[in-house]
C-alpha positions as CSV (number, residue, x, y, z in Angstrom):
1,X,26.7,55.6,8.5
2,X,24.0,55.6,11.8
3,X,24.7,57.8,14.6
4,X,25.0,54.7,16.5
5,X,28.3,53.9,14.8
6,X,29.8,57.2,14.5
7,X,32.2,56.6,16.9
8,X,33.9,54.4,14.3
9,X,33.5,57.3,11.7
10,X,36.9,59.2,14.2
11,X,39.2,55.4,13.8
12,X,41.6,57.4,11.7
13,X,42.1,59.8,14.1
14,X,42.4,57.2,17.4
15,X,43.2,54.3,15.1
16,X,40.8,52.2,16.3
17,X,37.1,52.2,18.9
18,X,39.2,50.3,21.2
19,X,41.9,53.2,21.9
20,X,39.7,56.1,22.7
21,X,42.0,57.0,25.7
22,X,44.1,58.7,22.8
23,X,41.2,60.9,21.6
24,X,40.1,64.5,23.1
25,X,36.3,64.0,23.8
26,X,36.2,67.4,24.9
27,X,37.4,68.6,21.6
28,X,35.6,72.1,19.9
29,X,35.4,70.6,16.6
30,X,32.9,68.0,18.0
31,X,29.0,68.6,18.4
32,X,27.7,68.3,22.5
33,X,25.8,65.0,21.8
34,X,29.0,63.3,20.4
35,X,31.2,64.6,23.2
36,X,28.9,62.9,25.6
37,X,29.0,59.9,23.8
38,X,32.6,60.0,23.5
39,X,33.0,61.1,27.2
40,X,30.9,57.9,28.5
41,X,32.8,55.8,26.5
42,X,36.1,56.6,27.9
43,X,34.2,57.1,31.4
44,X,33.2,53.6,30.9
45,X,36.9,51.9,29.7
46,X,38.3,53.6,32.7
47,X,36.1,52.3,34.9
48,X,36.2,48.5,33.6
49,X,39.6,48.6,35.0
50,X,38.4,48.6,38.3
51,X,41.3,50.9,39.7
52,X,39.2,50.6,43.5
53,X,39.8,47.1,43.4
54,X,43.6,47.4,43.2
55,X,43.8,48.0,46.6
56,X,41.8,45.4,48.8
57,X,40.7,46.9,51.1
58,X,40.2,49.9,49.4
59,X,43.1,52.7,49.8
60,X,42.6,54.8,52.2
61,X,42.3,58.7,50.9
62,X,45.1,60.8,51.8
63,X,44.2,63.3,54.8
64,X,45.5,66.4,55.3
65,X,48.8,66.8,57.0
66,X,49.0,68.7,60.3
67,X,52.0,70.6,58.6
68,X,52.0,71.0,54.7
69,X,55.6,71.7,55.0
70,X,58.5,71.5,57.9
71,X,62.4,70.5,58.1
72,X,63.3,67.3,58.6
73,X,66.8,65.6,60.3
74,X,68.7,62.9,59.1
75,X,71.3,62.8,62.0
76,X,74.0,60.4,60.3
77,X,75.7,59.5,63.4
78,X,79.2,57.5,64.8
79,X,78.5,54.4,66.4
80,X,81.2,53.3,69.1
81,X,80.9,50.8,71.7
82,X,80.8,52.9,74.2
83,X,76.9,52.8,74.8
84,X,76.6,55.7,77.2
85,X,78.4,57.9,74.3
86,X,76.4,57.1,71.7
87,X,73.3,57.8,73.7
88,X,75.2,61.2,74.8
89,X,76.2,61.7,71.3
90,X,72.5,60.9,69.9
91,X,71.2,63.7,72.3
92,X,73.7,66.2,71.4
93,X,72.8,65.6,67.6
94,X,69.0,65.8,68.4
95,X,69.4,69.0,70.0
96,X,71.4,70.3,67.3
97,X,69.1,69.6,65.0
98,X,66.3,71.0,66.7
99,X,68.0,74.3,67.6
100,X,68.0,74.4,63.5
101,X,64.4,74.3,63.3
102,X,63.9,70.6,62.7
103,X,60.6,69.7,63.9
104,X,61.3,65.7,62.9
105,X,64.5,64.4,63.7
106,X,65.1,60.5,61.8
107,X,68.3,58.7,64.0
108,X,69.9,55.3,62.4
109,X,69.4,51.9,62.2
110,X,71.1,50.3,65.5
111,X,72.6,53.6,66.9
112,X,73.5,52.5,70.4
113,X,75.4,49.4,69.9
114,X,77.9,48.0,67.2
115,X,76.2,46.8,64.3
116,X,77.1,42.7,65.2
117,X,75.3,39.9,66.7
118,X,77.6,39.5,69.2
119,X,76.6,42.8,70.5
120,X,73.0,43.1,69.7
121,X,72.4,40.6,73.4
122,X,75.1,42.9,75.0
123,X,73.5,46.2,74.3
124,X,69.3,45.2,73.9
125,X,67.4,47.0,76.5
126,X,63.6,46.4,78.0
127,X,61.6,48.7,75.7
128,X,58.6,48.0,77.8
129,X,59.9,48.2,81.0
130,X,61.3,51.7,80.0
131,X,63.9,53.7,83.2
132,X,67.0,52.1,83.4
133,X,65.9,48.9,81.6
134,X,65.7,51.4,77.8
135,X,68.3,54.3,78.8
136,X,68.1,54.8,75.2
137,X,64.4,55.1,74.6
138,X,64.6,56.9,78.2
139,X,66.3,59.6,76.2
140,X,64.4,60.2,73.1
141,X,61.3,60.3,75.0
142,X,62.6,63.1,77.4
143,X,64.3,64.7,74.2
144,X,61.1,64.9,72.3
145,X,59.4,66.8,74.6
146,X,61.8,69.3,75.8
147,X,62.2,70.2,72.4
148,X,58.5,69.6,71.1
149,X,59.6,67.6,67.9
150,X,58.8,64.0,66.5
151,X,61.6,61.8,67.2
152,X,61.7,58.3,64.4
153,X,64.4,57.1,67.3
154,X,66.6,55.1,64.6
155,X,66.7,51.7,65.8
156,X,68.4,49.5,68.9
157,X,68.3,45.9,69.9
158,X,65.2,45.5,71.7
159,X,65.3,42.6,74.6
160,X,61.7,41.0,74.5
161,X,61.1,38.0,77.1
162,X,63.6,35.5,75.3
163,X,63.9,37.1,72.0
164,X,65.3,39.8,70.5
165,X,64.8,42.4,68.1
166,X,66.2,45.2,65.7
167,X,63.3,47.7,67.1
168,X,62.4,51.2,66.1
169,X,60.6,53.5,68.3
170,X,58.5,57.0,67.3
171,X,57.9,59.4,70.0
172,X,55.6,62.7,69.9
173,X,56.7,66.1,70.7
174,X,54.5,65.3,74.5
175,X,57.4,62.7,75.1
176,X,55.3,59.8,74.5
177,X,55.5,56.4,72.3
178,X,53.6,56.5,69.5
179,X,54.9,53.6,67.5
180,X,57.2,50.5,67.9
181,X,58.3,48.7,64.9
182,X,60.4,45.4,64.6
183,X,62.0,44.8,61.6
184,X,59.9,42.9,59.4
185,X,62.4,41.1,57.0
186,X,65.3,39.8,58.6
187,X,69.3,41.1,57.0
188,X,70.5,37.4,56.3
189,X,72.2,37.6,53.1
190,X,75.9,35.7,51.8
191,X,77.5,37.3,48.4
192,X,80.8,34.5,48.6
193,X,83.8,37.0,49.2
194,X,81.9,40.0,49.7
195,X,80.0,40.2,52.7
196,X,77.5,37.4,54.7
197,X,75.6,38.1,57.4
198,X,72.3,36.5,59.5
199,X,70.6,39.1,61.9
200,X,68.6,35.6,62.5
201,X,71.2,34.3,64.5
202,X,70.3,36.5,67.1
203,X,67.1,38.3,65.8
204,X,63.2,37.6,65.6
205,X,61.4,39.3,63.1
206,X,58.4,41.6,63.7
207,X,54.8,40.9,62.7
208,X,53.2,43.8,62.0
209,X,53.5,46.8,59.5
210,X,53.9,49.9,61.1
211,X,52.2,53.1,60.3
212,X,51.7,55.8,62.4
213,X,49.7,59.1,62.8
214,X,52.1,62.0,64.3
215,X,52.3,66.0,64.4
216,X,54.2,66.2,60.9
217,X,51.8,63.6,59.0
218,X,51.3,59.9,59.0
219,X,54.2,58.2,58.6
220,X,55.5,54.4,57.8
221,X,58.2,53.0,59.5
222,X,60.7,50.6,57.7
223,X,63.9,49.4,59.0
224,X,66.6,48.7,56.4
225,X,66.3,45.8,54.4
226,X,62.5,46.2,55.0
227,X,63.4,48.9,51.9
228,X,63.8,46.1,49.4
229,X,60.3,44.3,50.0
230,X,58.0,47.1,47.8
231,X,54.9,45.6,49.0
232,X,55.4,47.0,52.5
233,X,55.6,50.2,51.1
234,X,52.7,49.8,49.0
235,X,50.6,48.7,51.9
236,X,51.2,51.8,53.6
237,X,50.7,54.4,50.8
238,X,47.3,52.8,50.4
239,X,47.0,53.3,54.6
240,X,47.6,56.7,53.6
241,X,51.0,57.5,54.6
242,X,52.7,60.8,53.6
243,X,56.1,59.7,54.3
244,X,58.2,56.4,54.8
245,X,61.1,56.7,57.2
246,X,63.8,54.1,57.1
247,X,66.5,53.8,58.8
248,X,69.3,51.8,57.4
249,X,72.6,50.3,57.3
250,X,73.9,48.9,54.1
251,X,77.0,47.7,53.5
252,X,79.7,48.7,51.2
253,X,78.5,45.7,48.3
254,X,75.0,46.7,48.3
255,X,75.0,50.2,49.2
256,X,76.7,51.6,46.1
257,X,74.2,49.6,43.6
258,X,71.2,49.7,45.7
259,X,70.7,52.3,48.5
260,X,70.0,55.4,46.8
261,X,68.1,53.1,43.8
262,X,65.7,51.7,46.4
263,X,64.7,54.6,48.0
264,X,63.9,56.6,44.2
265,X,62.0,53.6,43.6
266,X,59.7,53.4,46.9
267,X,58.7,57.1,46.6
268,X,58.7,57.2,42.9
269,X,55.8,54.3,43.0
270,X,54.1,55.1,45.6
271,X,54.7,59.3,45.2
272,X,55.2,60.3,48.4
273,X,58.4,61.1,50.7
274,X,61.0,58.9,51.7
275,X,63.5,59.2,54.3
276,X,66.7,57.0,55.4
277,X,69.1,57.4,58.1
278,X,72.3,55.3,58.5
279,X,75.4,55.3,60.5
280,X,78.5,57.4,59.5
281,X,81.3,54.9,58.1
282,X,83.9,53.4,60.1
283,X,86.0,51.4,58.1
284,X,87.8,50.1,61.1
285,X,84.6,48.6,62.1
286,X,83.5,44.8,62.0
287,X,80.2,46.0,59.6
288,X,80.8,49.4,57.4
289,X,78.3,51.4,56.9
290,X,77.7,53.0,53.4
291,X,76.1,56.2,54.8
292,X,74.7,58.8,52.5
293,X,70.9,59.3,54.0
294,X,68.7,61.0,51.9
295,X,65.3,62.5,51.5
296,X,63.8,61.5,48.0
297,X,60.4,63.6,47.0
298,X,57.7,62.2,45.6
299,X,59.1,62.5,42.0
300,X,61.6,60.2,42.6
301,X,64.0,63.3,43.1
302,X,66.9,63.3,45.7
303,X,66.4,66.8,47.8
304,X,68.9,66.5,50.5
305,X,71.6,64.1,50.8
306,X,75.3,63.9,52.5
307,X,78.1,61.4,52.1
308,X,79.2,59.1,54.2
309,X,81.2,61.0,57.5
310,X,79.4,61.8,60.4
311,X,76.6,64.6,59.3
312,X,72.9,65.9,59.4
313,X,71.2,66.7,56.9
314,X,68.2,68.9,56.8
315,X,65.8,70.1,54.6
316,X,62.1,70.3,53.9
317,X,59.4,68.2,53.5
318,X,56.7,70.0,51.3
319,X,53.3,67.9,51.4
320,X,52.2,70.0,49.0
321,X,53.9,68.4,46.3
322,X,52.5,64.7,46.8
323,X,48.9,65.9,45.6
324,X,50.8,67.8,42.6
325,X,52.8,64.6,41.2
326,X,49.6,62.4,42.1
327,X,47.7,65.3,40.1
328,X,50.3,64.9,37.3
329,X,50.4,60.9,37.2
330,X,47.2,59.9,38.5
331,X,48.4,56.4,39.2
332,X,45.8,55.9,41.6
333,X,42.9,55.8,39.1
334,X,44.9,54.0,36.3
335,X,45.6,50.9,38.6
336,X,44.3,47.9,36.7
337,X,42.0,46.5,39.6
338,X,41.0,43.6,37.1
339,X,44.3,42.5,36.4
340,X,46.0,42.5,39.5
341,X,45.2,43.6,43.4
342,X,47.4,44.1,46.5
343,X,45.6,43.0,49.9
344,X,46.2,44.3,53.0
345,X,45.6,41.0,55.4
346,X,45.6,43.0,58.9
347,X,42.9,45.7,57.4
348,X,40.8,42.9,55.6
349,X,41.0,40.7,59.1
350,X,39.7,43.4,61.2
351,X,36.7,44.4,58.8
C-alpha cells in the first residue's frame, strides 16, 4: 500500500479513516512523518466543525478575575409586610454577613414586599429617582460601601413611569449602581389545583440581558424564572461571565422537581458558578417559598446549600476551578459550529 493511504493501514485500530478522534497520533510506536500526518488530520476534522462559529458573535475569552477566590452570601431572608422591617432586617443580614468575611452578599427575589400582585404597586419604589422614592436601593447602596462588598440587591418591585417591574439592582463596594436588571421572562404559569399565577397582571418584562463587570468577577444577573430559559445563560457565558446570580422564588410544585435541577444544569453547561437566593418559607403566606439557595460549581456540584428557614449561607467561590473543568471538558472547542450556532442579537447589532 502507498504512503498516501497508510492512514487506512491503522482502520483496525480506529475502525475506520473517518474516526481518528479515537486514535493517539502522538503515539511512540509511530514514525514522526506519520504522526504529522495523523496530527493534521485530526487538526483538520476538528476544525471542520467550526467550534468559533457556535457562538455568533464569537465568545468572548474569559478574563481574569479580580479575585480568584472569595466567600460569597446567600442571605435567605423573611419577608413580612412590614416594608421598613424587611429593609431593617436586609441590612442586619448584610452586615452579618460581611462581618463573616463575605465580600459578595446575593439578597432574594422581591425581599421588600410580599411576593403578590396586589402588593408589587403598593411597595415599588422610583429606582431612578433614588432618596426616599428607593429606601430600599437607598440602603444597599449605603451598605455596600460602608462595608466595601458587592451587593446583587435581590430583587423589589421597581415603579417605572406607568409600568412596573420585578427589578434587580448590583452595587460596587464605592456604593454605586452597577447594574439594573428586569426580569426578562415573566412568572405566569397555571398547573390546575396546584398553583397559578401571572406576574403580567401587574409586571413588564425587561429587555435586555444583564451582565456586569464588578470587584469579584463579571457576573450575570437572572431573576427566577429567567433560570429556566438556558439560552440567557448561554449568552452570558459566551459574554464571559464567571458567575450567574439568580435570585428566586419558587414555589412548593416546582421547587422540589426543578430548583436545585435548574441551577446544576446552568453551571454544568455552561461550567461556571451559579448562585440563587430565595426567601425563607412562610407557609402562612399567600405565595410559599421553597427556599434552599445554593451555590453550584462549575461541575455541576452543589457546594453550599441550607434548607428552607430563614439562613445564610456562605462559602467560596474558587475561579480557579472554571479553567480546570473547562481544561477537563473542553466544550468550548468541541461545539459543532456547522451544525448549530447561538447569536447574541445586542452584540451582533452593535458591531
Amino acid at each position: 500500500m502507498k504512503a498516501a493511504a497508510g492512514l487506512v493501514q491503522f482502520s483496525s485500530t480506529f475502525h475506520s479513516k473517518n474516526h481518528l478522534l479515537f486514535f493517539n497520533p502522538f503515539s511512540s510506536t509511530l514514525s514522526e512523518p506519520l504522526k504529522k500526518r495523523l496530527y493534521s488530520k485530526v487538526s483538520g476534522m476538528a476544525s471542520s466543525f467550526k467550534p468559533e462559529q457556535a457562538r455568533v458573535p464569537p465568545a468572548i475569552e474569559l478574563a481574569k478575575p479580580p479575585l480568584t477566590k472569595y466567600k460569597i452570601a446567600l442571605c435567605q431572608l423573611s419577608v413580612t409586610k412590614d416594608k421598613e422591617r424587611n429593609i431593617a432586617h436586609a441590612r442586619k443580614a448584610i452586615e452579618e454577613a460581611a462581618g463573616k468575611g463575605a465580600q459578595l452578599v446575593v439578597l432574594p427575589e422581591i425581599w421588600n414586599s410580599p411576593y403578590s400582585n396586589d402588593s408589587f404597586p403598593v411597595y415599588a419604589e422610583d429606582i431612578d429617582a433614588g432618596g426616599d422614592a428607593s429606601p430600599s436601593t437607598g440602603m444597599l447602596s449605603e451598605a455596600a460601601q460602608r462595608l466595601q462588598i458587592t451587593i446583587v440587591g435581590g430583587s423589589i418591585p421597581e415603579r417605572y413611569g406607568e409600568r412596573l417591574y420585578n427589578t434587580c439592582c448590583v452595587f460596587g463596594k464605592d456604593g454605586v449602581l452597577r447594574a439594573k436588571h428586569r426580569k426578562l421572562h415573566l412568572f405566569d404559569i397555571d398547573i390546575p389545583g396546584q398553583i397559578t399565577f401571572k406576574e403580567s397582571k401587574t409586571l413588564t418584562a425587561g429587555e435586555n440581558p444583564t451582565i456586569v463587570d464588578t470587584d469579584v468577577g463579571r457576573i450575570g444577573i437572572g431573576i427566577c424564572y429567567d433560570i429556566r430559559f438556558e439560552e440567557l445563560a448561554m449568552l452570558y457565558a459566551a459574554r464571559g461571565a464567571h458567575l450567574l446570580c439568580y435570585p428566586g422564588a419558587f414555589n412548593m410544585t416546582t421547587g422540589p422537581l426543578h430548583w436545585e435541577l435548574l441551577q446544576r444544569a446552568r453551571a454544568t453547561d455552561n461550567q461556571l458558578f451559579v448562585a440563587t437566593c430565595s426567601p425563607a418559607r412562610d407557609p402562612r403566606g399567600g405565595y410559599v417559598a421553597w427556599g434552599h439557595s445554593t451555590l453550584v460549581g462549575p461541575f455541576g456540584e452543589v457546594l453550599a446549600t441550607t434548607e428552607h428557614d430563614e439562613a445564610t449561607v456562605i462559602a467560596e467561590v474558587d475561579y480557579s476551578q472554571v479553567e480546570l473543568r473547562r481544561t477537563n471538558l473542553p466544550l468550548a472547542c468541541q461545539k459543532r459550529g456547522d451544525l448549530y450556532q447561538l447569536v447574541d442579537i445586542q452584540r451582533l447589532n452593535c458591531q
